[in-house]
N, C-alpha and C positions, 0 to 999 in steps of 0.2 A: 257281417264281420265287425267284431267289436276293435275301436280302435283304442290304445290305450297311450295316454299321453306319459311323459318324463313326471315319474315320480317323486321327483326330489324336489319338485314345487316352485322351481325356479320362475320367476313373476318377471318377465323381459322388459315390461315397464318400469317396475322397482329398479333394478337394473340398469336399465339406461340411465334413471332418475341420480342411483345415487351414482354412477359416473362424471354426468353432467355439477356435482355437486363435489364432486373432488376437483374440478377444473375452474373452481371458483374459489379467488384471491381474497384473503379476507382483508378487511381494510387495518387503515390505524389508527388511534385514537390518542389527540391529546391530552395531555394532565388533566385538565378540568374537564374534559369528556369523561374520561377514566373513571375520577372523583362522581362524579355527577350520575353517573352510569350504576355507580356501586350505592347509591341514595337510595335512585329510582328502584333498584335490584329491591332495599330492607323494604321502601313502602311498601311495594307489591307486596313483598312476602308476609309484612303486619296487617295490610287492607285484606288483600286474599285469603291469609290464612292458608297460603300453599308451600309447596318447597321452596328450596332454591334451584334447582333444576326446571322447575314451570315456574318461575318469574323469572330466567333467564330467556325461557321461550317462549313466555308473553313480549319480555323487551325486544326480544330476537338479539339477542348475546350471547355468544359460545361461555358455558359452562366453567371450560378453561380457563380463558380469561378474565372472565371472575372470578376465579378461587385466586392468580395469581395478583391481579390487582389487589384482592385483598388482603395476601400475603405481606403486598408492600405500600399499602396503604399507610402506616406511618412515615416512610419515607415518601411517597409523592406528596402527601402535606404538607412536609416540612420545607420551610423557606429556603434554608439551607442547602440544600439537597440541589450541587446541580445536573445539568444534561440528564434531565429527571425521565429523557425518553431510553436512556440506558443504563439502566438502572443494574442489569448486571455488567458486572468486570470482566466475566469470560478468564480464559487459562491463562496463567501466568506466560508474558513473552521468554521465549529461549535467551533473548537477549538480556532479561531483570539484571542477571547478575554483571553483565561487563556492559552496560548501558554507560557507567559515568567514565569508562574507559572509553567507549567509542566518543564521545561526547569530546574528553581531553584529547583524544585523536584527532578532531578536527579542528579544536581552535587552534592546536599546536602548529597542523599545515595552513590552514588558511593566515595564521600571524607570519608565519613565512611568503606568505605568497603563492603556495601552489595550490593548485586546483584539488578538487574530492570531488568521486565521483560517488556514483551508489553500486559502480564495481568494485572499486577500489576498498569501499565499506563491505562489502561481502569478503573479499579476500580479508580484511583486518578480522571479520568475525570467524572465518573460520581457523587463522591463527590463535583464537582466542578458544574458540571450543569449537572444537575438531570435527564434534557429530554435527552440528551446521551443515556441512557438503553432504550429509548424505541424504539432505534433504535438495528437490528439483531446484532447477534455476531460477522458475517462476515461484515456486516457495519462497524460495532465498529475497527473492525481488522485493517482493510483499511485506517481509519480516522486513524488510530495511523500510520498505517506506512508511508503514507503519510507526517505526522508530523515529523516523524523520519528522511524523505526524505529531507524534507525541512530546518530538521538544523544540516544534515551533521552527523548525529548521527543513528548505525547500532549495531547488535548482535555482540559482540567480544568473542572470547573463552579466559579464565582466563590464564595470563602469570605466576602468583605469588599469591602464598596463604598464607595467615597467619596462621599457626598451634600454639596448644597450647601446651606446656609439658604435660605428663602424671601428673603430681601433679597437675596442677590447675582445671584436671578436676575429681580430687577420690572424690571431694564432690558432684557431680554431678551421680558419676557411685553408688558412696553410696545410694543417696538418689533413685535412681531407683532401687536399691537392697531392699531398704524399703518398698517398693511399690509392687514389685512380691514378696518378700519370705514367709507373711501373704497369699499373696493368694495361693501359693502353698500347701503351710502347711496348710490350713482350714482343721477345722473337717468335714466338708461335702463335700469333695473330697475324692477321694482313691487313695492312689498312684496307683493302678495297669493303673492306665487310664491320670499319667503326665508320660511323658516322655521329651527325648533329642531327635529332628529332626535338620538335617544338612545342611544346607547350606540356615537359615533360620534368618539370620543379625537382629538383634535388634540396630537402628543407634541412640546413642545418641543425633546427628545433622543432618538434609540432608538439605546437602551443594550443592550451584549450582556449575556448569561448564563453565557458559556461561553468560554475563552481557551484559544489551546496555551500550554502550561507544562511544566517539565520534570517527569518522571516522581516521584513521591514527594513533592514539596515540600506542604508542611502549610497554607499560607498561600498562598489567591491573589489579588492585590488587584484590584481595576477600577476603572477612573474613570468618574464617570453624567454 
């Protein structure tokens, strides 16, 4: 009986091989590695006298990133050039255009005193450009903190609060005494069924803890 194997020559060692070989991280490499990497690349290739495909695989250097190194090999020379490990800019933010709006947005609240949150920035941006919401919440998140990233501006916890005397606010504790003592008192309640439960705060404000501020600043004020 002849037995006859799978024609299409499938090699299950090759196979495992090059799976084993996609599950493998390629490293990174800094500036003067880069540089130094793309040196070693031309010697090979004038000593050897081979491509640059086989002096990448004598170095053991992907292909690719040799051609893209040396794409921007003027720019990783140059002194000038910084955060030289990102060298691209990637897509324009949705925010480009109303960035120095959100920007006067914020120093406007925080010179008053009120808090900014990075919900509070999501709802200003979608006021701002509309198709924002139709992006995920966790989209949204990212886009702001990214924004945040980019002008030096982070969460601060509050240094100084501005409180108010008890006097400026009896017209305020008044006026919510006006408000529950009719409902208390209705005739179609029973007292047996109001009571007093403990540890159960009625806030006449809730005040944050926490404000965006820009990065470093010594003093953060809040209004209560």
């Amino acid at each position: 009986m002849k037995v006859v194997y799978n024609l299409s020559g499938i090699n299950h060692a090759r196979d495992s091989l090059r799976t084993a070989q996609r599950t493998v991280k390629y490293r990174s490499y800094t500036t003067g590695e880069k540089l130094k990497l793309l040196e070693r690349v031309d010697e090979v290739i004038s000593a050897e006298n081979v491509s640059s495909n086989d002096a990448c695989s004598i170095i053991g250097v992907p292909v690719s990133c040799v051609q893209d190194w040396r794409s921007k090999k003027e720019a990783l020379s140059s002194a000038a050039t910084t955060n030289k490990l990102r060298l691209h800019k990637g897509p324009a933010s949705i925010l480009q255009e109303v960035e120095q709006e959100l920007i006067d947005y914020i120093h406007l609240w925080r010179q008053k005193g009120f808090p900014v949150s990075r919900l509070s920035l999501i709802r200003k941006v979608g006021q701002l450009r509309p198709e924002f919401g139709e992006k995920s919440l966790m989209a949204r998140r990212m886009v702001v903190s990214r924004f945040l990233a980019r002008n030096k501006l982070t969460h601060r916890v509050a240094t100084h609060k501005a409180q108010r005397c008890p006097g400026e606010v009896r017209d305020e504790a008044l006026a919510h005494l006006e408000v529950q003592v009719p409902r208390v008192n209705d005739l179609c309640r029973r007292q047996d069924f109001i009571l007093n439960m403990d540890q159960t705060p009625v806030y006449q404000a809730m005040d944050e803890g926490r404000t965006i501020d820009v990065v470093g600043v010594h003093t953060v004020n809040l209004r209560t």
